[in-house]
MIROGU-732332 format. One record per residue (C-alpha): x, y, z. Coordinates in steps of 0.1 Angstrom, whole numbers, plus 5000, padded with zeros to 4 digits. Layout:
MIROGU-732332
XYZ/...
This chain:
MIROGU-732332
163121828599/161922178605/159722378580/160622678570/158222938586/156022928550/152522818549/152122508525/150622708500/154022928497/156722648499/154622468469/154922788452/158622828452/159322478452/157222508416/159322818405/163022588419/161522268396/160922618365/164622678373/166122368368/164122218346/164822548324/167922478312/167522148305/164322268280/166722538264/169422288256/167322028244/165322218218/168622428211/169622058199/166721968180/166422338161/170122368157/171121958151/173921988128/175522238149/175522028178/176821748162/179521928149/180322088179/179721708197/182221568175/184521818175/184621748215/185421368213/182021248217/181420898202/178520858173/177721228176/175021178149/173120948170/174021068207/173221418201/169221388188/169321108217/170321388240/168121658228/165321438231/166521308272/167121678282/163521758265/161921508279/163821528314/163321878317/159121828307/159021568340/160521798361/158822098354/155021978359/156121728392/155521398373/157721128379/160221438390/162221248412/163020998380/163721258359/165721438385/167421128393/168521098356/169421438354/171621398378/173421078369/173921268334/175321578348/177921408373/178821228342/179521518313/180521798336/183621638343/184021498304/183121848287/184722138316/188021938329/189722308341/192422128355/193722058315/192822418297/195022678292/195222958316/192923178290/190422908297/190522838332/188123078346/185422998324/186122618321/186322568362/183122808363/181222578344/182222278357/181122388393/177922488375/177122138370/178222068405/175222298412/172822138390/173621858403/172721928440/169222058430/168521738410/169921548439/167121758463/164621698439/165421328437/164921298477/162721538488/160021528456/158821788439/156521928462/152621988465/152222158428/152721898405/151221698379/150121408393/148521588419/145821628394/142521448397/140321328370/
């Protein structure tokens, strides 16, 4: 594969600040979750999902805990594994544009290709690591 004309020291750098990006929303969500719980059950039931007092503190505490892994490099190809097997899942359960109303289309088939996106860069993540700036590259 050929390198992108950047020395090492530069692709670890923006490979650190991609891991930030991704791992950023995951960190919002979560702890939107766990500040905000009965909201997000509310809204959780509200949208179908099963046991939404259990699932959703569940979830806070995946995307949390997800979203820590992959933003310092440890185990970031796990967590971006996950990640990724959890977006391919809901984005099609929670953004299904092809049964909202035309009001809702634009934002509904918007977000589900947002996930589409996410999950591409957790796919990356999951094959090519996390780069040279990570966590376990940590001695001592």
């Amino acid at each position: 594969m050929t390198r992108f004309p950047l020395s090492d020291r530069a692709q670890n750098a923006a490979l650190l600040v991609a891991r930030l990006c991704l791992a950023s929303l995951f960190l919002f969500s979560g702890a939107e979750k766990l500040i905000s719980m009965s909201g997000a059950i509310a809204w959780a039931a509200s949208s179908g999902v099963p046991v939404a007092q259990l699932a959703m503190p569940l979830a806070a505490l995946f995307e949390v805990t997800a979203g820590l892994l992959l933003a310092t490099g440890w185990r970031a190809r796990e967590a971006a594994s996950a990640l990724a097997l959890w977006i391919i899942i809901l984005g099609p359960l929670f953004h299904q544009f092809w049964k909202v109303p035309p009001q809702l289309w634009q934002e509904s088939v918007d977000s589900f290709f947002h996930h589409l996106v996410m999950f591409g860069g957790m796919v990356y993540v999951a094959i090519f690591g996390p780069g040279g700036w990570r966590l376990a590259n940590r001695k001592g």
